[in-house]
N, C-alpha and C positions, 0 to 999 in steps of 0.2 A: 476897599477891595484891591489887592493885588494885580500887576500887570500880567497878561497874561499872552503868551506866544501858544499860536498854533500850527501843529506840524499834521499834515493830511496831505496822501498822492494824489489825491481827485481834487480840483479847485470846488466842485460842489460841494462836498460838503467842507469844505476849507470858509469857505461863502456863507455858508450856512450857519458854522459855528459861530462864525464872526459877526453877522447878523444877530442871531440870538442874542449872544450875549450884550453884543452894544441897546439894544433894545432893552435891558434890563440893566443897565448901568454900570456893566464892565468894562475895562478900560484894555481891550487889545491891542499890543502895540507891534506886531509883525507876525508874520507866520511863514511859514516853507512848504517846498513837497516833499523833500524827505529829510532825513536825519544830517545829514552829509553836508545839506543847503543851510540847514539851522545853526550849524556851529558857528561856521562864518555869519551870519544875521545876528547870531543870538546874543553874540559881543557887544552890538551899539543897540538890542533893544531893551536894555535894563529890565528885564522882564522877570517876577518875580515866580509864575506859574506856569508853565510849558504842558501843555492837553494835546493831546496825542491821538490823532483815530486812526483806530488801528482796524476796521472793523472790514473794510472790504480786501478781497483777493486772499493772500495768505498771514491771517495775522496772527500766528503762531511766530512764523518767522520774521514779522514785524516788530514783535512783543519783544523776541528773542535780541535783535539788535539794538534796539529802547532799550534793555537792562545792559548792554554787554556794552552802549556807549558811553554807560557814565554820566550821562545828565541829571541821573536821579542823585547825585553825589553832591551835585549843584544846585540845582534846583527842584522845588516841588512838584513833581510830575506829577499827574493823571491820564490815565490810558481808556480810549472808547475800544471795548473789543468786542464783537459777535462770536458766540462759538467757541472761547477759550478753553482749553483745558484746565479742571482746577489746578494741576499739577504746575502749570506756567503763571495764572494767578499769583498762585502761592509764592514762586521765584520772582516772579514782579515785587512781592510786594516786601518779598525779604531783604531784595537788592535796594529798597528804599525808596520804591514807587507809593506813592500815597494815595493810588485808588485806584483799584481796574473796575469799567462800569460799562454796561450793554450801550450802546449807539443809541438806542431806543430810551435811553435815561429822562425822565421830566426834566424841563428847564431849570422849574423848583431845586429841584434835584441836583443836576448841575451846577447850579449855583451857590448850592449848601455846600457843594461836595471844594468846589474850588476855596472856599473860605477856609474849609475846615483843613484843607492843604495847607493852604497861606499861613494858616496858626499852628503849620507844624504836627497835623494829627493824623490817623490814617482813617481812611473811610473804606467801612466794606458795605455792596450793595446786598440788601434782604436777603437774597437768594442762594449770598454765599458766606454768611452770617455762620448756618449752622454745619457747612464742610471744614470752616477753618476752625472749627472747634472737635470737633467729631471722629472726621477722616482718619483714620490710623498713618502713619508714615507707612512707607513700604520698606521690609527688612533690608534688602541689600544683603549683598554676601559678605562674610565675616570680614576685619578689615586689618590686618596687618597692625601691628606697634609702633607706634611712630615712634624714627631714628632719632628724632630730637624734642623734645617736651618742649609746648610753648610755653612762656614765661607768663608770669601774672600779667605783665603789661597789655602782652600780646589774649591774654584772655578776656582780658577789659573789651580790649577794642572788639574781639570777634564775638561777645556778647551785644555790643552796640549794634555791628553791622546785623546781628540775628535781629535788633529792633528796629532796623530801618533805619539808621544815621545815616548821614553822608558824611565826609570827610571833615568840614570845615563844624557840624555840629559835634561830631568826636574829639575836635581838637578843641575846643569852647569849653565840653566836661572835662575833659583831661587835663587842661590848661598847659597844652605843648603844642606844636606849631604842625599845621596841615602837611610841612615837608618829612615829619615825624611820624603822623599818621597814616601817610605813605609808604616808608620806610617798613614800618609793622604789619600794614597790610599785604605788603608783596612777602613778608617774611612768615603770614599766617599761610599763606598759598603755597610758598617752597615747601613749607611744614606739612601740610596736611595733603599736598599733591593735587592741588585744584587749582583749576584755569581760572577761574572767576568767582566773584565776592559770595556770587548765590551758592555756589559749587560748597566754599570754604565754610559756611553757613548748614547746608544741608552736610557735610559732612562731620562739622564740629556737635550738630546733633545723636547724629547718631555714636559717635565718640561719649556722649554726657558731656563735652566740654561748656553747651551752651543750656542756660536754665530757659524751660519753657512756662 
């Protein structure tokens, strides 16, 4: 089993996770109250799985910082969230989150779900099984030509990042160096006019640049 860091504002259920899991032979080796606190921890707790509750106050805007800080780049995430929108789901899970799951998840559950991280796989809970299959995209207004065609390379990677890679697993297939992977990624964003990885994802979609 995987090391696992937990990030949660409320010490209860920060407490609670921790609890659980050590009770069932997971091995936690730090946690935070917020995202901010975990960078700096996250350095010395060699931690392979980083779970995330997102579930009380606003975690929309929770979810929304978890994708936009990059840990899923790093590490295997998993997110607790109540009340998600599919539509944020969806961007969690494109940005390379490996499972957004209700608060109320069985231990069982939990615990399958952290494994199935650990081995690099994405888990979706029952319930949201048949919208990520289903759900039509939404059109969006027509979208301009883009001033400069990305390149094959650059179409590799933004196919990856549509499957949930992080950096350091794009640069392992590609077999070129995580400062390269970087270089492409910030040049699919200039290219396609988007702020962030989910952005450049839902838009290379609807371009046809990414196969579904």
């Amino acid at each position: 089993m995987s090391r696992v860091f937990i990030i949660a504002s409320s010490p209860l259920p920060r407490a609670g996770l921790e609890e659980l899991l050590k009770s069932r032979g997971v091995k936690v080796v730090g946690g935070a109250a917020s995202l901010e606190e975990a960078e700096t921890r996250l350095l010395d707790a060699d931690a392979g799985v980083v779970l995330i509750h997102a579930a009380n106050g606003e975690p929309e805007q929770f979810v929304h910082a978890a994708v936009e800080s990059g840990l899923a780049s790093e590490f295997a995430v998993i997110l607790l969230a109540d009340n998600l929108h599919r539509a944020s789901s969806a961007a969690a899970l494109c940005a390379g989150v490996r499972a957004v799951l209700p608060s109320d998840v069985s231990p069982e559950q939990l615990v399958a779900a952290l494994e199935a991280a650990a081995a690099g796989l994405v888990v979706l809970h029952p319930t949201d099984v048949g919208a990520a299959y289903l759900a039509p995209a939404p059109a969006g207004p027509p979208l301009a030509e883009l001033a400069e065609p990305l390149t094959r390379r650059e179409l590799e990677v933004l196919q990856m990042l549509a499957a949930g890679l992080g950096n350091k697993e794009i640069a392992a297939r590609l077999e070129i160096s995580e400062h390269t992977v970087k270089f492409h990624v910030a040049s699919i964003l200039g290219k396609l006019g988007a702020e962030s990885r989910t952005e450049a994802v839902s838009l290379g979609i609807r371009r046809g640049l990414v196969l579904l």
